[in-house]
C-alpha positions as CSV (number, residue, x, y, z in Angstrom):
1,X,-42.0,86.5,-12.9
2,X,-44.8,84.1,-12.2
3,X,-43.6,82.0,-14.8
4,X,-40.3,81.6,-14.4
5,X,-40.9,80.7,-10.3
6,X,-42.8,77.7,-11.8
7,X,-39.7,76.9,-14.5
8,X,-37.5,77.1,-12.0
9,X,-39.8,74.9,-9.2
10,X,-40.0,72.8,-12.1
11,X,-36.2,72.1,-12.6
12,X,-35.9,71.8,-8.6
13,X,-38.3,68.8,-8.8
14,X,-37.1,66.8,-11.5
15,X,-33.7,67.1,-10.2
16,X,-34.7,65.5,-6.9
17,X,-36.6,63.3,-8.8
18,X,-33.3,61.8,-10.7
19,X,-31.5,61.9,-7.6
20,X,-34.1,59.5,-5.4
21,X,-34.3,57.4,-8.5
22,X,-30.2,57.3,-8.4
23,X,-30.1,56.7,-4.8
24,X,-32.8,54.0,-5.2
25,X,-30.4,52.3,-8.1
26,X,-28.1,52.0,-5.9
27,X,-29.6,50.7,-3.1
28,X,-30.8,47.9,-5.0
29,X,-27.5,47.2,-6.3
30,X,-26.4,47.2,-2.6
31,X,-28.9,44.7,-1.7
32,X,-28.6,42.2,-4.7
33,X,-24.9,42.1,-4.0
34,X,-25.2,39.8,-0.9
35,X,-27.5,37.6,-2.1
36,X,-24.9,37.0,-4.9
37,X,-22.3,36.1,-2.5
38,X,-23.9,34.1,-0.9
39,X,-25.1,31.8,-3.2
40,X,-21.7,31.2,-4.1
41,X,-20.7,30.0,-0.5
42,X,-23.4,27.3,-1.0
43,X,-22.1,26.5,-3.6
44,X,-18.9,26.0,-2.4
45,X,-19.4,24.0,0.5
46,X,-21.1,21.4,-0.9
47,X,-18.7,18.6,-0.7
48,X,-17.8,16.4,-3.9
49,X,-19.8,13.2,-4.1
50,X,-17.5,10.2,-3.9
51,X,-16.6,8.2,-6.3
52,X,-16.4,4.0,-6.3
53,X,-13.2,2.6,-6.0
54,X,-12.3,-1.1,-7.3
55,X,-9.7,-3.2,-5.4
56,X,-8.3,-6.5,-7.1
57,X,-6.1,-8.5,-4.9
58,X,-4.9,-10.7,-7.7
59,X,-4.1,-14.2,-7.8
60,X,-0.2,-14.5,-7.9
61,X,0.5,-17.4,-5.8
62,X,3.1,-17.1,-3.0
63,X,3.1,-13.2,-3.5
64,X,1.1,-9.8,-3.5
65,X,0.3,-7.8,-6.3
66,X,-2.9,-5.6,-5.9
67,X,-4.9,-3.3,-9.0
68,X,-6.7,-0.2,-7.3
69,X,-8.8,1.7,-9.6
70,X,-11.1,4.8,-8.8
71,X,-12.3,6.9,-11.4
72,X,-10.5,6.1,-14.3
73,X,-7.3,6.4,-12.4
74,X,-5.1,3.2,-12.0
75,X,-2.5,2.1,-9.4
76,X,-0.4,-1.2,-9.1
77,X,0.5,-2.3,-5.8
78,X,4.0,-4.6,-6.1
79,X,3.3,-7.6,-9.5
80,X,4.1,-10.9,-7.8
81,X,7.2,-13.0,-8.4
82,X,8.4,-13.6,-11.4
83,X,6.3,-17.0,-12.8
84,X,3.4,-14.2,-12.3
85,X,4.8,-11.5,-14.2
86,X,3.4,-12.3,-17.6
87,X,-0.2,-13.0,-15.8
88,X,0.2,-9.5,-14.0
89,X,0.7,-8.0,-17.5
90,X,-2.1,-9.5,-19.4
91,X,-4.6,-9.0,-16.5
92,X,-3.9,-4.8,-16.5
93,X,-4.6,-5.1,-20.3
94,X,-7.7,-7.1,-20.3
95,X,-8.5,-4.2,-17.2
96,X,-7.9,-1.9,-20.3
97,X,-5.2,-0.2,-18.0
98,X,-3.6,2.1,-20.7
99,X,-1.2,3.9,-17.9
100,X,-0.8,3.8,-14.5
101,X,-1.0,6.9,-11.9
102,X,0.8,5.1,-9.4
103,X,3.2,2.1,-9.5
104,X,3.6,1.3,-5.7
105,X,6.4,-1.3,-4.4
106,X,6.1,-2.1,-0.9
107,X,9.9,-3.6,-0.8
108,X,12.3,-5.4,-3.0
109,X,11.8,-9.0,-2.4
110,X,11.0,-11.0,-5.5
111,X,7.5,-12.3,-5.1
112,X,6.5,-8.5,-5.0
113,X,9.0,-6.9,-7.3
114,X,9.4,-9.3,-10.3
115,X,5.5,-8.5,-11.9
116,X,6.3,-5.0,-10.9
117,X,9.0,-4.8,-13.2
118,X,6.9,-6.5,-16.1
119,X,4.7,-3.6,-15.7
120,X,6.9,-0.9,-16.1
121,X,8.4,-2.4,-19.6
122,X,4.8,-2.4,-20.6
123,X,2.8,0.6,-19.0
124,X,3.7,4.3,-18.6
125,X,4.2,5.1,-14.9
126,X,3.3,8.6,-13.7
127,X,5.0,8.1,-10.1
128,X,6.9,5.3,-9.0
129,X,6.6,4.6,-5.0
130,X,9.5,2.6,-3.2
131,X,10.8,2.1,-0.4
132,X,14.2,4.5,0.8
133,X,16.7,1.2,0.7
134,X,19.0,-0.3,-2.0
135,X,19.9,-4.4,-2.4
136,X,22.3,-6.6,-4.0
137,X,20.3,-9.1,-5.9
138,X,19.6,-10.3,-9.3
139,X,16.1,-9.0,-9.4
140,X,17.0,-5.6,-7.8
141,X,19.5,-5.3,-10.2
142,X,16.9,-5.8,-12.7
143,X,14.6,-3.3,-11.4
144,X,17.0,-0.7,-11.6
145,X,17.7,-1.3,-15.5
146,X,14.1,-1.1,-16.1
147,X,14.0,2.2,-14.0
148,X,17.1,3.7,-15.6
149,X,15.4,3.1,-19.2
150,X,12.2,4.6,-18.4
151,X,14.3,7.4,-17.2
152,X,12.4,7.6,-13.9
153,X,13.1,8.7,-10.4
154,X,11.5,6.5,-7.2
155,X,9.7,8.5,-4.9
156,X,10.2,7.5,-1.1
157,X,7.0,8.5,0.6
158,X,7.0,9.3,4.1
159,X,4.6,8.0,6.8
160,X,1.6,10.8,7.2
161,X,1.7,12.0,3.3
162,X,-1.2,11.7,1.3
163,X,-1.7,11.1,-2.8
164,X,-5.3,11.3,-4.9
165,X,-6.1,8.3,-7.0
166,X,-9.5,9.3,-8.8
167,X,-11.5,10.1,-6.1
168,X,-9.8,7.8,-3.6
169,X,-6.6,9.0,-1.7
170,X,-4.3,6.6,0.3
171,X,-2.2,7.7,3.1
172,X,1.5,6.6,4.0
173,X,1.7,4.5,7.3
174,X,5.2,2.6,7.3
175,X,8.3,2.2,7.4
176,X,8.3,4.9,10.6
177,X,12.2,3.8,10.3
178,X,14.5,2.3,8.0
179,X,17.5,0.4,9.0
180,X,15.6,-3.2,10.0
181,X,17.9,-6.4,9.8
182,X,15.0,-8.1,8.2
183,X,13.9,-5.7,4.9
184,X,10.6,-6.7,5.3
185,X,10.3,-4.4,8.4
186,X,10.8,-1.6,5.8
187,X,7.9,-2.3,3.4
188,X,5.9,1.0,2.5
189,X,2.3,0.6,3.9
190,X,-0.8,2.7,3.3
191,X,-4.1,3.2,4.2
192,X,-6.6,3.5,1.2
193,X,-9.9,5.6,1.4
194,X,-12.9,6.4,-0.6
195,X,-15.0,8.3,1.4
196,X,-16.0,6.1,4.9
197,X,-14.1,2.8,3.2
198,X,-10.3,2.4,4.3
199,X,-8.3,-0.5,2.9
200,X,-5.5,-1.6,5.0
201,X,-2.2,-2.9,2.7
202,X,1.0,-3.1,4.8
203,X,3.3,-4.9,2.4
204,X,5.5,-8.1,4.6
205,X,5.9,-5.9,7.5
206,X,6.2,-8.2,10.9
207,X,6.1,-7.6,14.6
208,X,9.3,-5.6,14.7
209,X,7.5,-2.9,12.1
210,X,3.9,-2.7,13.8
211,X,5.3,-2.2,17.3
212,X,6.9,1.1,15.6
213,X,3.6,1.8,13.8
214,X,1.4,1.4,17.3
215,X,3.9,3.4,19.1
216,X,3.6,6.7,16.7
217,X,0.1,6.3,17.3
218,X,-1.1,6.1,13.4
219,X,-4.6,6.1,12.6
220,X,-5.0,2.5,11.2
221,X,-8.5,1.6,11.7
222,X,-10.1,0.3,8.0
223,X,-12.7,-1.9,7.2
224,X,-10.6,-4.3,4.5
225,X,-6.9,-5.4,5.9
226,X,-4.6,-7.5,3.5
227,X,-2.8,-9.6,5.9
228,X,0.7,-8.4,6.5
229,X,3.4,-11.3,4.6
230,X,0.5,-13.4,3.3
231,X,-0.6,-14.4,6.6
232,X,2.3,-14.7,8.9
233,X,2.5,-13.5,12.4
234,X,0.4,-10.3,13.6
235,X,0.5,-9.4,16.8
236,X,-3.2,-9.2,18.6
237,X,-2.5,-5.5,19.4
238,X,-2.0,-4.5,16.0
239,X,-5.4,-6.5,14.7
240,X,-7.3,-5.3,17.2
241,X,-6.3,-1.6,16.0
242,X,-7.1,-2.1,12.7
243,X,-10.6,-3.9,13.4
244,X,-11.6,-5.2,10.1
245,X,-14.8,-6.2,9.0
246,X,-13.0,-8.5,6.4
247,X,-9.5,-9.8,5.5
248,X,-7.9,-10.9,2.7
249,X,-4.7,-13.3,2.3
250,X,-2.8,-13.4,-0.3
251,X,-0.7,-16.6,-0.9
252,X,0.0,-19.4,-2.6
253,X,-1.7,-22.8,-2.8
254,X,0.4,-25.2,-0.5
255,X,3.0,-22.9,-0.1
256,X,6.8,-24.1,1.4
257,X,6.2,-21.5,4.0
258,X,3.4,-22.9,6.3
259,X,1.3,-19.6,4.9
260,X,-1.5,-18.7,6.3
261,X,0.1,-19.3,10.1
262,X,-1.8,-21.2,12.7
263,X,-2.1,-18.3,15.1
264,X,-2.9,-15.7,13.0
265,X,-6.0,-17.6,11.6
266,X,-6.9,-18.6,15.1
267,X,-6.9,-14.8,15.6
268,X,-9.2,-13.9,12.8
269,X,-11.4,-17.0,13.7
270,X,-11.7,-16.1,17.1
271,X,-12.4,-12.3,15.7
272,X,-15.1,-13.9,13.5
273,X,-14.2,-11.7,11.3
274,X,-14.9,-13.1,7.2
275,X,-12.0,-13.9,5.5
276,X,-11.0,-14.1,1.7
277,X,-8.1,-15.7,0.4
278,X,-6.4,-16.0,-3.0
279,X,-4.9,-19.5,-3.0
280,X,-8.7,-20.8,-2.3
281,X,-10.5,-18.6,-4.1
282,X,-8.1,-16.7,-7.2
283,X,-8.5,-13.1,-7.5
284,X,-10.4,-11.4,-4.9
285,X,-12.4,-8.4,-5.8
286,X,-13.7,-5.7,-4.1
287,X,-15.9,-2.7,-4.6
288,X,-16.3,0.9,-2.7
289,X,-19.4,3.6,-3.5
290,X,-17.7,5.4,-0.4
291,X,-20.1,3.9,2.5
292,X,-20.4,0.4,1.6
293,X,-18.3,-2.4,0.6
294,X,-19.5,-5.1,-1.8
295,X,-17.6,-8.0,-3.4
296,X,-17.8,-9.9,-6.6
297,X,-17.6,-13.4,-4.2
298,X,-18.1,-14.4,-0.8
299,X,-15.9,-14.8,2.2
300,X,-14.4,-18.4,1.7
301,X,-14.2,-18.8,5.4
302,X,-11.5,-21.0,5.1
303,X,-9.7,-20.8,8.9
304,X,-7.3,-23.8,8.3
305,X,-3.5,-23.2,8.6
306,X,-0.7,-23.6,5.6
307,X,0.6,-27.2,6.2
308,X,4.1,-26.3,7.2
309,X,5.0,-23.3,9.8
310,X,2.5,-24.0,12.4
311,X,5.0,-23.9,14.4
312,X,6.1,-20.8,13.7
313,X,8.2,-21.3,10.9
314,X,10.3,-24.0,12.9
315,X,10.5,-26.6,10.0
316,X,12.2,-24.1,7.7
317,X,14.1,-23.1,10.0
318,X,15.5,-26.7,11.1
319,X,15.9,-27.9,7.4
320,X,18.1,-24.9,6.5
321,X,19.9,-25.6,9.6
322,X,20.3,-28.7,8.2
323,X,21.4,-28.0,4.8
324,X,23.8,-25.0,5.8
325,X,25.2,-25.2,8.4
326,X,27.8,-26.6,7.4
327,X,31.0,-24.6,9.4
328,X,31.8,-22.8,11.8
329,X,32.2,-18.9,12.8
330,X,35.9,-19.3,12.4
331,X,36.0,-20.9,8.9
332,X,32.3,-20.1,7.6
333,X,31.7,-18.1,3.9
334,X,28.9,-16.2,5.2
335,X,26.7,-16.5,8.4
336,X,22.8,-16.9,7.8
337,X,19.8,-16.2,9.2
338,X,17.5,-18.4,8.9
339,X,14.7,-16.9,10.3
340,X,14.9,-13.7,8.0
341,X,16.8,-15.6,5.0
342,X,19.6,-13.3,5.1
343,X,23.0,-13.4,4.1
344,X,25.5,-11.8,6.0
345,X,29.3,-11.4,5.8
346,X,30.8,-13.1,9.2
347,X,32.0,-9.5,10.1
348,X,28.7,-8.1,9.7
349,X,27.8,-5.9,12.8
350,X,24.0,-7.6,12.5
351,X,25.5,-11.0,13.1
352,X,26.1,-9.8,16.7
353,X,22.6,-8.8,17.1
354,X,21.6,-12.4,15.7
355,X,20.3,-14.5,18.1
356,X,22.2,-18.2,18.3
357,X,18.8,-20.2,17.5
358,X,18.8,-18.3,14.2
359,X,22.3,-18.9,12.9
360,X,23.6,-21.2,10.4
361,X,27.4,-20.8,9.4
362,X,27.9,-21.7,5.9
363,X,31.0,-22.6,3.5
364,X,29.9,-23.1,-0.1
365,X,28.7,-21.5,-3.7
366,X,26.9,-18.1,-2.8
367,X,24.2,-18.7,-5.7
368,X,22.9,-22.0,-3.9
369,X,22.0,-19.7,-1.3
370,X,20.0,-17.1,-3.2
371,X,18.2,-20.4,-5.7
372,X,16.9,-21.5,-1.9
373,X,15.3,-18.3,-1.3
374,X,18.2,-16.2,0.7
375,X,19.3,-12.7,0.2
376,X,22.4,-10.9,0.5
377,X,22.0,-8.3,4.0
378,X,21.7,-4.8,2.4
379,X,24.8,-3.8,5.0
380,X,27.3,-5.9,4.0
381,X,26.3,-7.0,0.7
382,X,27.6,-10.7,0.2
């Protein structure tokens, strides 16, 4: 009997035994899981280090056309006019740009569109960005065969969406509305970002555009800003929003158009804020690690005005008055205005918004019109 008690104590004990050493097991498996999961939320919340981000603001003349590149990732902003185009071209392939992620058109006029369209015959396109408008003109027209035998569809980005380029992103700030008189109003503007760098490109968007952009209340603060139209007009307002530590211009050498304008380079002088500019200094180039912005040359500080427009544009605006207005309301072709450059059908309903100062009526061949620089109003379409 003696001997089985002790079996049977025996048993007892090593069955406790195997059931602390189970428990035990388990406990530890308890504990380790934790510590698992945590180190996986540490690892999650570290944030991606940034990136660089390259932005060319190429020498096209009287135009824009801008190379953005972050990480292997390309993206053209508008090509110049069309005695650029070829330059455009040559300059992505000597960038070794095989494909582009983004071809970006701010709007349709011809010193932004013509290069545009030499890169699409000559680099694959992943998404092409345009503005939400159609026109009737010979380099639109074009556009469109180029688009139609690439079989792609234009995107219309809306102001507040966001793409990635790389490790950069840009964000959508304009148009807020389409409709404008003046096309230019309608450009498609962004804000570009690598980390704490922003880089302001509005396109040719003017006074009427950046009172619409102020009164939405976007975010446009950045540290670069491309001046809107290659130096025309900007409202103080508007700069002072932005607050750049640099600017850029992009325009041609003695251009007809008075380019940069006396006032606005008053206003950056008076901001002393550095200034480069393409028709002193070719292409400009600038460089991003995310906190700092460097640049392969330095500030050209040129303040001085373009030699015509110091006025405001009122020599243009007297010769074409000069050269076309050549009718009257009851017996004119078309009606101009020579402010904008458009071309509008006398029953236009914008000719009744057009103010008297900035009317030409005009009887005569509708191509001398366009060869001088005018375009057909996207209403009516002359």
């Amino acid at each position: 009997m003696i001997k089985y008690k002790w079996k049977h104590l025996l048993t007892v004990l090593l069955l406790l035994s195997l059931c602390f050493t189970g428990c035990n097991t388990q406990e530890a498996d308890r504990t380790e899981a934790p510590s698992s999961q945590q180190q996986n939320v540490v690892e999650t919340s570290n944030p991606q280090k940034t990136g660089s981000l390259t932005v060319q603001y190429l020498d096209v003349g009287q135009g824009n056309a801008i190379l953005a590149e972050s990480e292997g990732h390309y993206m053209l902003i508008d090509g110049g006019a069309r005695e650029s185009s070829s330059f455009v071209v040559s300059y992505l392939k000597e960038q070794k740009v095989e494909k582009l992620d983004y071809l970006l058109i701010s709007h349709f006029d011809e010193d932004h569109l013509a290069g545009a369209i030499g890169a699409l015959h000559n680099f694959p396109v992943d998404t092409l960005l345009t503005p939400d408008y159609e026109t009737d003109s010979a380099i639109y027209r074009s556009y469109e065969k180029a688009v139609n035998e690439k079989s792609y569809e234009a995107v219309h980005p809306k102001v507040g969406e966001k793409y990635t380029l790389g490790s950069a992103e840009f964000r959508i700030i304009s148009p807020v509305s389409y409709g404008h008189e003046d096309e230019n109003q309608d450009s498609v503007g962004m804000i570009l970002e690598n980390g704490e760098n922003r880089f302001f490109i509005g396109g040719d968007i003017g006074l009427e555009s950046e009172k619409e952009i102020l009164a939405a209340g976007t975010d446009i603060q950045a540290d670069v800003m491309l001046m809107n139209h290659h130096g025309s007009h900007v409202s103080r307002e508007f700069f002072e929003q932005v607050a750049p530590s640099y600017c850029v211009i992009s325009c041609g050498a003695d251009n007809s158009y008075g380019h940069p304008r006396k006032d606005t380079m008053s206003l950056i002088k008076e901001k002393k804020t550095p200034v480069f500019r393409t028709d002193k200094q070719g292409t400009v180039i600038l460089h991003s690690d995310g906190s700092q912005i460097s640049s392969e040359q330095q500030p050209c500080q040129d303040y001085t005005p373009g030699q015509r427009g110091n006025s405001g544009g009122q020599d243009d605006k007297n010769e074409s008055l000069e050269l076309f207005n050549n009718s009257d309301a009851e017996h004119c072709d078309y009606v101009l205005n020579v402010h904008t450059k458009k071309i509008h059908k006398p029953d236009c309903g914008s000719v009744r918004q057009m103010g008297e100062k900035n009317r030409a009526y005009y009887k005569g061949d509708l191509q001398m019109l366009k060869d001088n620089g005018y375009t057909g109003c996207g209403s009516c379409n002359p």
